[in-house]
Structures are given as structure tokens and as C-alpha cells.
N, C-alpha and C positions, 0 to 999 in steps of 0.2 A: 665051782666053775673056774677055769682059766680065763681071766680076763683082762685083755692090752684093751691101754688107753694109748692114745698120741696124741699131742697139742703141741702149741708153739709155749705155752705158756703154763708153770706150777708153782703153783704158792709152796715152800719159803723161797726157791729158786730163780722164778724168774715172773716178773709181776709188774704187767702196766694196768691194770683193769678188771673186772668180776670173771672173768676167763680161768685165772691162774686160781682165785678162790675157788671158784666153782669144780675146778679139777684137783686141784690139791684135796678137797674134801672130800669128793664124792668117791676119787681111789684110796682114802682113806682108811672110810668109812664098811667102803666093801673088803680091804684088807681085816678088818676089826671084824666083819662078818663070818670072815673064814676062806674067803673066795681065794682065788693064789690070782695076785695083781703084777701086772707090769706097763709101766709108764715107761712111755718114749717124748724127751724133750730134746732139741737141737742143744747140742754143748756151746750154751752160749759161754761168755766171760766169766759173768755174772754166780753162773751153775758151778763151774769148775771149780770157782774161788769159796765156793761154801764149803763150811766145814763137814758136811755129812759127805761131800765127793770129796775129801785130802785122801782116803785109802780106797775109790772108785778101780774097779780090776778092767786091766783091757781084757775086752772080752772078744773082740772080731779086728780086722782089717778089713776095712771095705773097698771094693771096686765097682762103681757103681758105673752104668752105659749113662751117658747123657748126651743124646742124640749121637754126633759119629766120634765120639772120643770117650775116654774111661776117666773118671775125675775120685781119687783115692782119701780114705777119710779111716776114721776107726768107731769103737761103739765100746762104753766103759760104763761100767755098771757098778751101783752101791745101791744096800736096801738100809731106808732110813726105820724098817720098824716090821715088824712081822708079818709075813703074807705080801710084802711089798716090796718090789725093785724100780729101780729108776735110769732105765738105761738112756746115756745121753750119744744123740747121734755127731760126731764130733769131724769138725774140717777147718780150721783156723780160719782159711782165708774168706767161709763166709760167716762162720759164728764168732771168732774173736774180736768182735764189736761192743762200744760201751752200749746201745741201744738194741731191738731186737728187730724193728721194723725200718726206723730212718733216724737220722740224723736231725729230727726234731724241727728242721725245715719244710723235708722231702722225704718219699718212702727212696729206702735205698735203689739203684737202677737193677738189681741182682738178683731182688726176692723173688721173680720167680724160680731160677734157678736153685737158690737157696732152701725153696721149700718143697721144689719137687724132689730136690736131691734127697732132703731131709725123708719123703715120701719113702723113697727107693731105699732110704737106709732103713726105715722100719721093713719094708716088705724081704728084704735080705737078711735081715736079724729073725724074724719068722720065717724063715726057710734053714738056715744055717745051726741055728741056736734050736731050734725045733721044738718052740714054745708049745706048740697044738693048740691053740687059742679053741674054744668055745666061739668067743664073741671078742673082733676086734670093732676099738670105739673109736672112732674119731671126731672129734673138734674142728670147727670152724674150716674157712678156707686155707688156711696154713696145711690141714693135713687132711684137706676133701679128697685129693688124689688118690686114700689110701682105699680103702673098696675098689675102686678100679683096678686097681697094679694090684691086688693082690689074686684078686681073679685073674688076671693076667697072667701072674708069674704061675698062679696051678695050672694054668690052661700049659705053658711053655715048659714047664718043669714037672709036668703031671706028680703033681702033691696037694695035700689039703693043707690048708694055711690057716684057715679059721672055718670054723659052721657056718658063723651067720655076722657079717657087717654092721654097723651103725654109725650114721652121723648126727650130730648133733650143731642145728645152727644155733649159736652164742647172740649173732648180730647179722640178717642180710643184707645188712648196710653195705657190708665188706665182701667183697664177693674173692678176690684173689683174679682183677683182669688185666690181661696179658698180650703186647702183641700175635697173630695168630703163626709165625714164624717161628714161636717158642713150642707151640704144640711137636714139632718134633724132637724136642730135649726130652716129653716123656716117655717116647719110644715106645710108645703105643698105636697097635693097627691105624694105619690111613684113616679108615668108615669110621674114626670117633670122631674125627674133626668132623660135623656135622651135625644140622640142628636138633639132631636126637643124641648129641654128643658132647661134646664140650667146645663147640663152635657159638659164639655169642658174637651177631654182630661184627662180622670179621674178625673177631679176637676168639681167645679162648678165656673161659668163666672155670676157674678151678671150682668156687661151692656149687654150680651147676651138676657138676661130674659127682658130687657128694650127692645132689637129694636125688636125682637118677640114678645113681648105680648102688647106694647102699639097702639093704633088703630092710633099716628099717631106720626112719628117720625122725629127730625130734627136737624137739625145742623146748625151751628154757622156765613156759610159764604157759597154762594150757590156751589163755587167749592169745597170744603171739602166733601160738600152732594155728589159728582159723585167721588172726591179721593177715600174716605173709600170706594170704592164698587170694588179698587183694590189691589191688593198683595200687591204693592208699599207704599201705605197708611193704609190700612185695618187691618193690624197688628192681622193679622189672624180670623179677622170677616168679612173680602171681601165678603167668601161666606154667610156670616148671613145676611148681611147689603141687599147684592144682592136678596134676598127671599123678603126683602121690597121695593124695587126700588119702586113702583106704591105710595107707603105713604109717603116717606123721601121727607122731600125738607130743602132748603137752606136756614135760613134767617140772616141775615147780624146783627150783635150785634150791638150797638149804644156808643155814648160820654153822660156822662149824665153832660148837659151844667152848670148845678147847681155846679157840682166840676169842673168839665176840661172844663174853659174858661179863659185866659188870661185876658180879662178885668175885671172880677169879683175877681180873684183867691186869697183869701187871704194868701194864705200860700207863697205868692211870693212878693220880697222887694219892685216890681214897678208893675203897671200893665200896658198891652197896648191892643192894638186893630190893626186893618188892615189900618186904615186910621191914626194911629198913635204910630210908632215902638217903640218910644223912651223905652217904660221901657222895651223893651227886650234887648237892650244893657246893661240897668241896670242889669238886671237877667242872663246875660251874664259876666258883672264885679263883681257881687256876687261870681257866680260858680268859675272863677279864684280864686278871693279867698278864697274859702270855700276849695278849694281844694290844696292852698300852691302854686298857679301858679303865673309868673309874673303878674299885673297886665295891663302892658300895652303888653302883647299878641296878636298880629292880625290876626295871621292864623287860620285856622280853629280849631273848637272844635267839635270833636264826641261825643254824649255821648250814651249809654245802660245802660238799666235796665232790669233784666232778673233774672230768676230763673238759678242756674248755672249746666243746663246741656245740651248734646250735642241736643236735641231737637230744645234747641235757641239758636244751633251755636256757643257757648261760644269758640269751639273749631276750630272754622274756624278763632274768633277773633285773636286767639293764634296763629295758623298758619299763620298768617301776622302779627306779631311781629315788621318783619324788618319796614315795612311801617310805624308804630309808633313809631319806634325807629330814622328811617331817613329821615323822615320827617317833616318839621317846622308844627305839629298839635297839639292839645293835646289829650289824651282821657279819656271819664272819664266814669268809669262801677262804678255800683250801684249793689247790688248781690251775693246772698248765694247759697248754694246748693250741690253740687256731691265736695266731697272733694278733688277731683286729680285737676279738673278744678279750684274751688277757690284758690288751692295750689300753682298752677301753674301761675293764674295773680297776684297774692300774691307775686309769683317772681319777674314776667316782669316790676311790679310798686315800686318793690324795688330798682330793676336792674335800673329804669329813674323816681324815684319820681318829680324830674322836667317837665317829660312830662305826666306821667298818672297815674290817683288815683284811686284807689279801697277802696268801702267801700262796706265790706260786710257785710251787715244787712238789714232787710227791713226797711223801711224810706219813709212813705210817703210823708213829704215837701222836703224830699232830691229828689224826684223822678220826681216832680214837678219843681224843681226849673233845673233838665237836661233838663227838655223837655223845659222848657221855654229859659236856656242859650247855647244849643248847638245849633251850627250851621246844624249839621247832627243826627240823632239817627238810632243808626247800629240793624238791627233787622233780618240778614240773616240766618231764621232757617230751621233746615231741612225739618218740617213740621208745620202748623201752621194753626189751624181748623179755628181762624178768627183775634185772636191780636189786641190789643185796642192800643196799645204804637205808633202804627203807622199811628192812625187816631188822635190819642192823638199829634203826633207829628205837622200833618199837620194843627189842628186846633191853635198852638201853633209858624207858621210859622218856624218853623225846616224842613229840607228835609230828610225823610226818604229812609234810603238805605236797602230795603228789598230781601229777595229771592221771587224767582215768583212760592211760592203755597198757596193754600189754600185762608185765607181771604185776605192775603198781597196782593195777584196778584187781587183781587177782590175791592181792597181799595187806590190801587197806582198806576200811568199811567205815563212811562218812559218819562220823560224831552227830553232824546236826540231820543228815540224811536217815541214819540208823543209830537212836540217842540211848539203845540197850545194848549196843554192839561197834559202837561205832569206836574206833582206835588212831584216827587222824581225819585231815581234810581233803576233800579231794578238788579239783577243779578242769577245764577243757584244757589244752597246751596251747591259752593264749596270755596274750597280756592284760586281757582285760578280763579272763576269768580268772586268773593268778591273781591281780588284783584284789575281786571280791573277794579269794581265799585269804587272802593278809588280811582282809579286814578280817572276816569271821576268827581268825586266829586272835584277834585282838579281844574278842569277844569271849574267845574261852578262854585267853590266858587271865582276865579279870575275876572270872568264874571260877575261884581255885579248887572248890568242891567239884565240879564237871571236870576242870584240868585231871586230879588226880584222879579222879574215875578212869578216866581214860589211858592216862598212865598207866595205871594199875591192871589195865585190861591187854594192854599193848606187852605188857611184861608177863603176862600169863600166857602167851601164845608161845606152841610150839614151833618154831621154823627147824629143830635139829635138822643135821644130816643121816640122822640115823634112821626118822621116818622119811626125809626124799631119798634114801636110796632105796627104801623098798619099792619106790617105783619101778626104779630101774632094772631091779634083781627080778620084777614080775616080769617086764619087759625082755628081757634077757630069754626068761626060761619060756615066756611063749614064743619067741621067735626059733627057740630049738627045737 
């Protein structure tokens, strides 16, 4: 098959969150398959200055309509590996940014311009470049636009651009909303603004126009696909999502074993394997000392990595302070984000720099090097469409202590709930059921016999991406 992907986001290129993994892998993977793949990212900073784009070919000059003016860009393409291109939609003055969304404050005031352009520049590179896509895929609301504009552009330029669409929600937390004044930058018919269109509320909902207009929609982890279709989840597309019940389905994200594997990992001081632990103790006396801790420390170590807002629970961590504070553990969070949250364990690691370290930054070998030296990795958020840190965890023999929604309940099976199967802890996404999960974790890290069981169970599971994309590849060919 011919298959375009678009996102705002590609692991090695450009990377705030499981978005860029999750796309980096799964065009990978289907490249490795045979398929003939083409990724669309915005030319950010970041992309251009990698060394897989130093010999990137201009491939287009773009002139794209945005609303009553032409705003000009180009499109420069390099394949990092066989079956695989990466063409980047490029315009300085909205991508030559250190960031991709805001300036770390604020979302930039541009994005939507930014990403519907970015939109219009894939649909123009499928028209021009005369890809004949199969199946285009799109990502989150950064590139929800694209199923629309591209029916669009056949309808105006009587051409086939692709068979059959797909979107894929990442998070509908994030919806892409926009004054509704901006609906005429897409230069799309009048009748979409409108509640069967991308009319939300006097604004316009770009992931709206995604699970409406793509012929088949999905999500990250199969119980997220049934969450969003209520109030509790849906974050006020319950009722949108619910109009596609019959399209949406689940499919489960994947570990791409090329980076997240223990025995291979180089970004880590030892390596090991299931039939031989030893270097995760090493990677366990590393992290002590990376982080100023005693070295001969035996109790347990938690660690997280997280984006720091209440979504991943950052503030459920805080709310069991005491537990950190009084008990022989250490903990150790990796993580930037909402600034009352960073402020605030900014405190609690100043308050006991002996027992927990906070480094707020992204850090990819720092992030690596938790999953491989904790004992536990805390990931109890309040929602969570599918989360790789906790399949990341289990492949890494760490026990993850997650909340039971979404991907987590779909990726972890409770040790004391299911004691022949069970692979970490689970608990509600509260403070007070988090709680009991610390203790019970106390309870098995005492238990070393039960501990490595469960290790050992957690490190025999498959997450490759080589079995989740034969989701996809099924999905694909029933949609044609």
C-alpha cells in the first residue's frame, strides 16, 4: 500500500510527548513491512538541523490560499531508511521556532494559522507530487484538517488524492480551538461552519472536522475508543465521537524495540535482559548517583516522567508528599510543564533533597536511565488514551503503578488482583487510592520472590510495534 502519515510531531525529529514515538514507530514499522510510506512534519527548527535532513531535496514551492491572500512556503524531502520519506512542510516564519506549540508560557497566538497551513501544504504535495495515497493518516488536531481539504481539493480539482482517510486521536484533551473568524483561513465552503461542521460553540474545533469527516477513526488504546464517547472522557466531543461509534475503534500503540530495550539500550551505563538482571542494578546505582542519593540505598525507588500537568496526576504525586517524606524510598520525577505543579515539587525536593530529585527538563537518557533504575514508575493519571512509560516500564522490568483508564487498564494486570498474571499495581486517579497503591507496593517490594515474578512477567510481554501495526495494516485494507 501507499501510505501518508501527517502529524505535528516525529520521533528522532521532533518530540515533546508519546505522539512523536507513537508516529515515528508505527511509519517505521510499516516501512519494514513493505508498504511505500510518506510522513508529512512542519519544518520545524529542530527537523532541519538533524542530520538525516543536511542533504533534504527541495521538492515543491508552495502557494498556498489562506483565506484572501497566498502565504508561500516550500516542501523538502529526505528518506531516513527504505520505504520511507519524510517530507517536511517548511515556512520560517511559522516553523523557525525553538518550540513547536508555545513558548512554554502560552500556545503561540498563530497555531491555527500554522497548522492549517501546514494542512493545505500536505494536501498540495498530494495533488502536485502525485503520491496516489491508498490511505492518508492523520494525527491529532494539528493535522485533523487533512480528510476535509482533501475531499475538498478532489471535489475543486477533480482528482483522487487518497481512497480512504483516517484520524487518529492521540489525546481529546487537545482539541485545536480557534476563534470562529479563523474558519475562513481554511477556505472551505460556508455550510462547514456549522454544528454538523466544525462550528463548536462559536469557535471552530479543528479535531471535530477530524472524527466527522475521516471515513475511519481511532484511537490509541481500545478502551479510550468507548471513554471518549462519554461526558467523563469526551471533553465535550462525547456527542461527536458518539455519531461515529460504527468507524472508531481501538488500537493499542506499541515499544519500538530498536530504542526501548534493555539489552540493547545504549543510552544506559549496563545492559541487561530477563535471563540476566545484573546491569539493572547497575542502572539502579547510576540513578542514586545521578541524583545525589546514598549509594548504598535499599529501599525502594519510584521514579516518573511526565509532562507536569494534572492530566498525569502530577498532583495526586503531591498529595502523598507524606508517604515520600516518611518513608525509607526515594523518588525521583523527570518533568516540566504547568508551572504551579513544577513550583510546587520544586518545593517538596528542596524540603528532602536526600530523598527526591526533580529534574525539570526533557531528557531523553535521563528518562531512560528511570525506567531502567526504578524499582516502581508512578504513572496514576487521570486519563490516559494509551501511555508508552508503562509498557516502557514493564519491558524494562520496573512495576508500574498506574490508574485503571484508558491504555493503562488495557497494558497492566494487578499483581495482588490477578496473582498468576498480574505485572504491576493498579489503583482509581485519586489521592487516596494512590495512596493505598504505595503501600501495597511496599508490600511487594519486601516480597522479593513475588517482586521478580512479576518482573519477569512484565519483561516477557510483547508490546513490539511490529504486532501493533498489524492493526493497522488490517484496518487499512478493510477500509479499501
Amino acid at each position: 500500500m501507499k501510505i501518508v502519515h501527517a502529524a505535528s510531531e516525529l520521533f528522532p525529529y521532533m518530540k515533546t510527548g508519546g505522539l512523536a514515538d507513537a508516529v515515528g514507530a508505527l511509519t517505521g514499522a510499516l516501512a519494514d513491512n513493505g508498504h511505500e510510506v510518506s510522513v508529512f512534519l512542519p519544518g520545524y527548527r529542530a527537523a532541519l538541523a538533524h542530520k538525516d535532513a543536511a542533504g533534504a531535496e527541495r521538492k515543491l514551492r508552495l502557494k498556498i490560499e489562506m483565506g484572501d491572500q497566498f502565504v508561500a512556503g516550500e516542501v523538502r524531502v529526505f528518506s531516513p531508511r527504505k520505504n520511507l520519506r519524510v517530507f517536511l512542510i517548511c515556512r520560517e516564519e511559522y516553523f523557525d521556532r525553538s518550540a513547536p506549540y508555545g513558548n512554554g508560557e502560552r500556545d503561540y497566538e498563530d497555531n491555527a494559522d500554522r497548522f492549517i497551513f501546514f494542512c493545505k501544504g500536505v494536501v498540495e504535495s498530494l495533488r502536485l507530487i502525485d503520491i496516489q495515497a491508498d490511505v492518508v493518516h492523520a494525527h491529532d488536531w494539528q493535522a485533523a484538517l487533512l480528510p476535509l481539504l482533501v475531499r475538498d481539493a478532489e471535489r475543486r480539482h477533480n482528482v483522487t488524492l487518497a481512497l480512504k482517510t483516517v484520524f487518529t486521536i492521540h489525546n481529546i484533551a487537545y482539541q485545536g480551538l480557534f476563534p470562529a473568524t479563523l474558519f475562513a483561513h481554511t477556505n472551505l465552503p460556508d455550510e462547514l461552519y456549522n454544528i454538523d461542521g466544525l462550528e463548536y460553540y462559536s469557535q471552530i474545533n479543528l479535531m471535530k472536522g477530524g472524527i466527522l469527516f475521516a471515513d475511519r477513526v481511532t484511537t490509541v488504546s481500545p478502551r479510550y475508543a468507548k471513554e471518549i464517547q462519554t461526558p467523563e472522557f469526551g471533553c465535550g466531543l462525547d456527542g461527536v465521537a458518539q455519531t461515529r461509534t460504527e468507524d472508531i475503534v481501538g488500537l493499542l500503540n506499541g515499544v519500538d524495540a530498536a530504542i526501548w530495550n534493555p539489552a540493547i539500550d545504549a543510552l544506559l551505563p549496563a545492559r541487561y535482559s530477563p535471563a540476566n538482571m545484573a546491569g539493572k542494578l547497575a542502572c539502579r546505582a547510576e540513578l542514586l548517583k545521578r541524583c545525589g542519593f546514598a549509594a548504598n540505598f535499599k529501599g525502594p525507588i519510584y521514579g516518573m516522567v511526565a509532562r507536569f500537568t494534572e492530566q498525569k496526576g502530577v498532583n495526586l504525586v503531591l498529595d502523598n508528599r507524606d508517604f515520600f517524606l516518611g518513608t525509607d524510598c526515594r523518588l525521583v520525577v523527570l518533568g516540566a510543564g504547568d508551572k504551579a505543579l513544577q513550583d510546587a515539587m520544586q518545593a517538596l525536593a528542596a524540603e528532602a533533597p536526600e530523598r527526591i530529585s526533580l529534574s525539570a527538563r526533557l531528557d531523553e537518557s535521563m528518562s531512560h536511565l528511570i525506567e531502567a533504575g526504578s524499582d516502581f514508575f508512578l504513572m496514576p493519571s487521570k486519563f490516559e488514551p494509551c501511555g508508552l512509560n508503562q509498557m516502557y516500564s514493564q519491558v524494562y522490568g520496573t512495576i508500574p503503578i498506574v490508574s485503571r483508564v484508558g491504555g493503562l487498564a488495557d497494558t497492566v494486570s494487578d499483581v495482588d488482583e490477578n496473582p498468576a498474571t498480574g505485572t504491576g499495581l493498579m489503583c482509581a486517579p485519586t489521592a487516596e487510592s494512590l495512596r493505598e497503591a504505595l503501600g501495597r507496593s511496599l508490600a511487594l517490594f519486601a516480597d522479593k520472590a513475588r517482586y521478580a515474578t512479576a518482573q519477569q512477567r512484565g519483561m516477557a510481554r510483547d508490546f513490539g510495534w511490529a504486532k501493533a501495526a498489524k492493526g493497522y495494516e488490517q484496518l487499512y485494507s478493510d477500509s479499501l
